[in-house]
Every structure is written in structure tokens, then in C-alpha cells.
N, C-alpha and C positions, 0 to 999 in steps of 0.2 A: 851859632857858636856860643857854647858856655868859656867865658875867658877864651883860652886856644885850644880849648876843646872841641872839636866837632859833630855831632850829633845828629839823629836824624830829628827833623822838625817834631814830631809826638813821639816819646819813648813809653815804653810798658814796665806799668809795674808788679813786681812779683810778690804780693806781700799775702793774695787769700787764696792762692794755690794748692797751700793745707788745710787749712780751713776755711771757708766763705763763711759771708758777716752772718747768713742766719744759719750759721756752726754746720753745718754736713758738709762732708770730705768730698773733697771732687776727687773725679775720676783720676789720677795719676797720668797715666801713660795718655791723658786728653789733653792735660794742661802743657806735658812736654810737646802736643802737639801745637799746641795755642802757640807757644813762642815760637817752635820753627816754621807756623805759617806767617807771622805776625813778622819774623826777618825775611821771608819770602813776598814779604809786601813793601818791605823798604823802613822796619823800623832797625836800627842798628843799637837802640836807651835801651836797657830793661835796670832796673829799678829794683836792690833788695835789701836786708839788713840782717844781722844775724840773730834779734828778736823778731823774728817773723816764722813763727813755726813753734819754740826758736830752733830754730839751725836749719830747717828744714826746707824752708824757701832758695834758701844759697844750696841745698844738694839739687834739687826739681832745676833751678835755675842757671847750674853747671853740668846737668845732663844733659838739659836739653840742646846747649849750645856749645858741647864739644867739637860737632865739626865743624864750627860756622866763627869758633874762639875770637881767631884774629880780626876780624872781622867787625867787631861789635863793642860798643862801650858797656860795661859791667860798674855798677857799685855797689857798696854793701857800707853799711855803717856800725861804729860800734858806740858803747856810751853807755849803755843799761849792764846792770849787774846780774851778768846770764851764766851759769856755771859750764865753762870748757869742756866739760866732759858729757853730761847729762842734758846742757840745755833748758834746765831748772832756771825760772826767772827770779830770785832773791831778793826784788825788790831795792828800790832806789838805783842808781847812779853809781857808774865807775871810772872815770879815763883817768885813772893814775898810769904814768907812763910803760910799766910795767907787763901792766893790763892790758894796755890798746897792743903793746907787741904781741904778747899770745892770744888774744882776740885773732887777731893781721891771721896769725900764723893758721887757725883752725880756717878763717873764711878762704885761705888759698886752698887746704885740701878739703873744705865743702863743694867749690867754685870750680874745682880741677883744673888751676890758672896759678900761674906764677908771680901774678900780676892783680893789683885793684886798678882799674882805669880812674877810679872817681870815691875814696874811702873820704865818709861823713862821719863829723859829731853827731851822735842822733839828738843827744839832747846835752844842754849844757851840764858839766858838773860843780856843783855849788861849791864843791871841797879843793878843788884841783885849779891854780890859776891857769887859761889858756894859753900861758908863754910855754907853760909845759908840756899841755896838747901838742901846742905846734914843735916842738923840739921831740915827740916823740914821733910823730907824721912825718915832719923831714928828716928825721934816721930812716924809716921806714922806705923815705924816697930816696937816700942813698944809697940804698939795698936794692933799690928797682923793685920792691914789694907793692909799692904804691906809685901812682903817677901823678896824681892830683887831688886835691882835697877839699872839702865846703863842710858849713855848717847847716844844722836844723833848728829853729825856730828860737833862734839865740837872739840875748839882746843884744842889741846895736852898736854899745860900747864894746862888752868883748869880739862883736864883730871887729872892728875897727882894729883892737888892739892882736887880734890874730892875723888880720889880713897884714898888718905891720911887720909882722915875723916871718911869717912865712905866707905870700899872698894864693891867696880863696880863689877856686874856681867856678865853683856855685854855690848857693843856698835855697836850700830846701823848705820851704813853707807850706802848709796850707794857703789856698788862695782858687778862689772860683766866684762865679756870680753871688753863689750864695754866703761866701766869706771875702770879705774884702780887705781886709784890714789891713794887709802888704803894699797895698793904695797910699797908707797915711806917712809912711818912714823907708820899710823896706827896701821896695823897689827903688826910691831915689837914692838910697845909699849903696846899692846894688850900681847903681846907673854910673855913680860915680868915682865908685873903686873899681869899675870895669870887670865886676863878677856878675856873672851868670846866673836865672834865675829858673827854680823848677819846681813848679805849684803838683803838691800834694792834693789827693782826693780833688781831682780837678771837675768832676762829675757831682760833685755832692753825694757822696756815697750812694749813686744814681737815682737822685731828688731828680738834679736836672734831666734825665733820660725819660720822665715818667712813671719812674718805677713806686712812686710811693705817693696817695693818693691818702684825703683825710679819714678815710677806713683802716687805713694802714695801721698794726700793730705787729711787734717784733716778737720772736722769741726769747726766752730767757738767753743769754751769752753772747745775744746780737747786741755789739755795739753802740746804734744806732737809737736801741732802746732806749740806751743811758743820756742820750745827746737832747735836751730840751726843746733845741727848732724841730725837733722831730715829735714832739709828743701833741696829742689830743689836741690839746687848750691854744698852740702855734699852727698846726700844720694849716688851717682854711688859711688864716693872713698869711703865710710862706708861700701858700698855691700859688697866690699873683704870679710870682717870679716863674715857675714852671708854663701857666698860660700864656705868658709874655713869650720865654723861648719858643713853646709850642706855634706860634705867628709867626715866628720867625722862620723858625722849619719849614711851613708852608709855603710862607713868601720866597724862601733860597730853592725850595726843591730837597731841604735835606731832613735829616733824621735831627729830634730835640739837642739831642749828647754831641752833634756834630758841630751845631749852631755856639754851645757851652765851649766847646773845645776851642770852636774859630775864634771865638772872642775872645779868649784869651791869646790863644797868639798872636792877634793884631793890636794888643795893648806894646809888646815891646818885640824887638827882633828878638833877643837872644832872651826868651821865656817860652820853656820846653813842659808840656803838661806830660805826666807819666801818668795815665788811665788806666786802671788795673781791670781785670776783670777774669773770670772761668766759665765764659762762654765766647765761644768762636764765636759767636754771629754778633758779638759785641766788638770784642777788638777788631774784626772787618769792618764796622760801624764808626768806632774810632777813627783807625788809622786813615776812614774817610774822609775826616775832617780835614783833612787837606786840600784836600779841592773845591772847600766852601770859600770865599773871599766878600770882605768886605770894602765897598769904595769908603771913603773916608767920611763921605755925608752919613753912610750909612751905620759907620761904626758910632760916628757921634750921636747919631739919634738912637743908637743902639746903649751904649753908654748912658746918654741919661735918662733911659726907661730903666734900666737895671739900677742908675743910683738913686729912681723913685720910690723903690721898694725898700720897704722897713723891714728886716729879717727879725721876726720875734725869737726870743732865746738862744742857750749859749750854743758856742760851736762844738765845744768839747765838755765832759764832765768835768768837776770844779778838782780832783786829785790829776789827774791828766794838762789840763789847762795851765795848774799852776808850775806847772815844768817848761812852758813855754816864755821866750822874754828874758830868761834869767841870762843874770849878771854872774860869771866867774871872779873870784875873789881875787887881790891885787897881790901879783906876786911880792915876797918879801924879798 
């Protein structure tokens, strides 16, 4: 349960469908297969936003689940300064109230849905106080446009003062083995406004799966390139963490990314990892992780092998990063 939302235990997310991190187009018509086998296994989350493409993850993401609509929780987030028409991304931040309605209005006919089950801030806007967000969210929900709403990687305060207005159903973070930081504030304030919690890049941009070894070098456009726990000079002291899950794997009987996934969700009931991917033999891999379980001994000694490890460098690039944490300005 995200708030009174219900969800399946690991939802999927739709965000490198158009493009994957080392930049080649996947197949189309493979990826709308990914989600309809991915609901044929029992995920009912998929996970989008209208910069992811932009626009284009929410078309992929409302084809694929036309007939299966009712059925499934959908979100999409707005927040970034993405041109209506074109999908051109301009740079910086927008939720002036205005905005977030014609945003609303393009992700229903991307989405082929009359409805957002779960519309996100993606990111805080410095310019706009969140009493405004929230009063343009709850029109949107007088409309039945939207049903429920959370923020991404906001600070704490205007958490507090949006949940005040009109109350959050989840928040969106980064948060896995390899990123912890939702440990130190987050989650406890999550815990006790009674909103719902869904860790971004729950894989480590598939660190933790195995997939990136201290040989590993990115292509130009690949994200990952830019991310410093990934470069040269971190990745041997990073490895720990991947050979630890690796044990772990072995000792449950499962796959690395499965072990990644279970421990997250045995940190709290209502925390939903959305693991994205554009390989079928991954999301089956995923949506595995459900049948991994840990006894309580085992989480705790799980636990603190992973807070033994020191993660060298940052999570995100320093223009990226510093969009994270932000404070929305005090309404006048």
C-alpha cells in the first residue's frame, strides 16, 4: 500500500524504452511486449513521466496497456520545462499552475487514459510555492484527471507543507544498496505522514545486477558515464558491494538484482521498487524478487554488511544533484 493506494509489491518502470542508458533504440513493438508480459506476471506499477523520451515513454506506455487499462496503476510526472507540442526539453523547471494543467492534459492523450492514478512533482520548482502545486493537483482531482499525487526528491519542508494541503501518496526517491541516503530523513518522515515510499533506480543502474565490472567504460550519452561511483578511480572500492550481493545470491538460490530488490522491500511494507529495464529476461528476473524472503536475523546481518560499505563518489552529476532536496519558496 502506497497511502490507500494499492499496488503490486515491485512495479515497472517506463523510463529507457526509447532510448536505453548506452543510447540504442530498442525494439518498439518488444518493449510493448515487456509490459504486457510484466502484467501477465502480476505487476499491476509501471512508472513514467512526460520527460522520458520526452513524451514518448507515456505513448509506448499507453499502448501497451490499452486492454489491460483498468486494471493497472499508471503515473506520470510533470515539473521540467518540456515544450507541449515538440517535446523539446528547455531547460529548468516549471509547475506554475497553469502548466501542470496542460502538462495533465497532453499525458491523458499520450496515456490513452482519462485518468492519472498517481501524477508526480518530478522535481521541486524554486519559483512556484508548493501551496500552488498542490491547489493545481487538487483541481486536477476535482476533475477526476488525477487521483493521487506524490513528490520526487523534494526537500522535507515543502514536503511537510504540501502534504498539509493537500495530502501525498508517495514520494519518489532514489534509494538502493548503493544509495542510501532516504535512510537518514526520508523514509522516517514518509513513516510518519503515512505516505508511501518508491525508490528510483532500485538496481543501481544495474551495478547491482553485475552488469558493470571495473573494465566497464560507457559510451558518450550514457548517463552512467557522468555518475562518479561509476568511473575508474571508484569502481574496485564500489565492487565490495556487488560481491557482497553476489553471496547473497548464492546463499538464497537467487539472481544478484533479486537479492537488491528483496532488501529493499523488507526495509519497510509500503516501499515499492520500480526496476526498469528492455530486456524480457530482466523484468522476469525482477519481478522474481518476490519470492526471495528474508528471516529477520538475516536481514539484519544483511543490513549491516551493506552499511559496511563505503560508496566512493557522487550518485548523480553535480547540475542534476543540485535539483534534488530543494526548498519551494514561501507562498506570499
Amino acid at each position: 500500500m502506497l497511502g490507500s493506494l494499492e499496488v503490486s509489491a515491485i512495479g515497472m518502470g517506463v523510463q529507457n524504452m526509447h532510448r536505453a542508458y548506452p543510447t540504442t533504440i530498442p525494439n518498439r513493438s518488444e518493449m510493448l511486449n515487456i509490459i504486457r508480459t510484466a502484467f501477465d506476471h502480476g505487476v499491476t506499477f509501471f512508472d513514467t513521466a512526460e520527460a522520458y523520451g520526452p513524451h514518448e515513454c507515456e505513448r509506448i506506455l499507453g499502448e501497451a496497456i490499452s486492454s489491460f487499462r483498468d486494471q493497472v496503476v499508471i503515473t506520470s510526472k510533470f515539473g521540467f520545462d518540456v515544450d507541449f507540442e515538440t517535446g523539446e526539453r528547455r531547460g529548468g523547471r516549471n509547475s506554475k499552475p497553469d502548466h501542470i494543467k496542460l502538462a495533465v492534459e497532453g499525458m491523458l492523450k499520450r496515456l490513452k487514459t482519462d485518468r492519472i492514478d498517481l501524477l508526480y512533482q518530478h522535481r521541486v520548482d524554486p519559483e512556484v510555492p508548493i501551496e500552488d502545486v498542490a491547489g493545481a493537483v487538487k483541481d486536477l482531482m476535482d476533475e477526476g484527471k488525477v487521483l493521487h499525487w506524490g513528490m520526487s526528491e523534494m526537500g522535507l519542508k515543502t514536503l511537510r507543507r504540501a502534504h498539509a494541503v493537500l495530502p501525498l501518496t508517495a514520494v519518489q526517491s532514489e534509494y538502493s544498496m548503493v544509495w542510501r541516503g532516504p535512510e537518514q530523513e526520508v523514509l522516517a518522515t514518509c513513516e510518519e505522514l503515512g505516505i508511501g515510499f518508491v525508490p528510483w533506480s532500485p538496481l543501481g543502474v544495474g551495478f547491482l545486477c553485475g552488469a558493470i565490472d571495473e573494465r566497464t567504460r560507457f559510451a558518450e550519452g550514457d548517463f552512467r558515464g557522468l555518475t562518479s561511483r561509476y568511473q575508474p578511480e571508484n569502481l574496485p572500492n564500489n565492487l565490495a558491494l556487488v560481491d557482497l550481493v553476489k553471496s547473497w545470491a548464492e546463499r538464497k538460490g537467487a539472481q544478484p538484482g533479486q537479492i537488491a530488490l528483496a532488501w529493499l522491500m523488507g526495509q519497510k511494507p509500503w516501499i515499492v521498487p520500480i526496476p526498469g529495464t528492455t530486456q524480457m529476461a530482466h523484468m522476469r528476473e525482477n519481478v522474481g524478487a518476490t519470492s526471495v524472503e528474508f528471516t529477520n536475523e538475516e536481514l539484519a546481518e544483511l543490513n549491516t554488511a551493506v552499511r559496511a560499505i563505503e560508496i566512493k563518489g557522487a550518485r548523480l552529476p553535480d547540475a542534476v544533484q543540485a535539483m534534488s532536496g530543494v526548498e519551494a519558496p514561501e507562498k506570499s
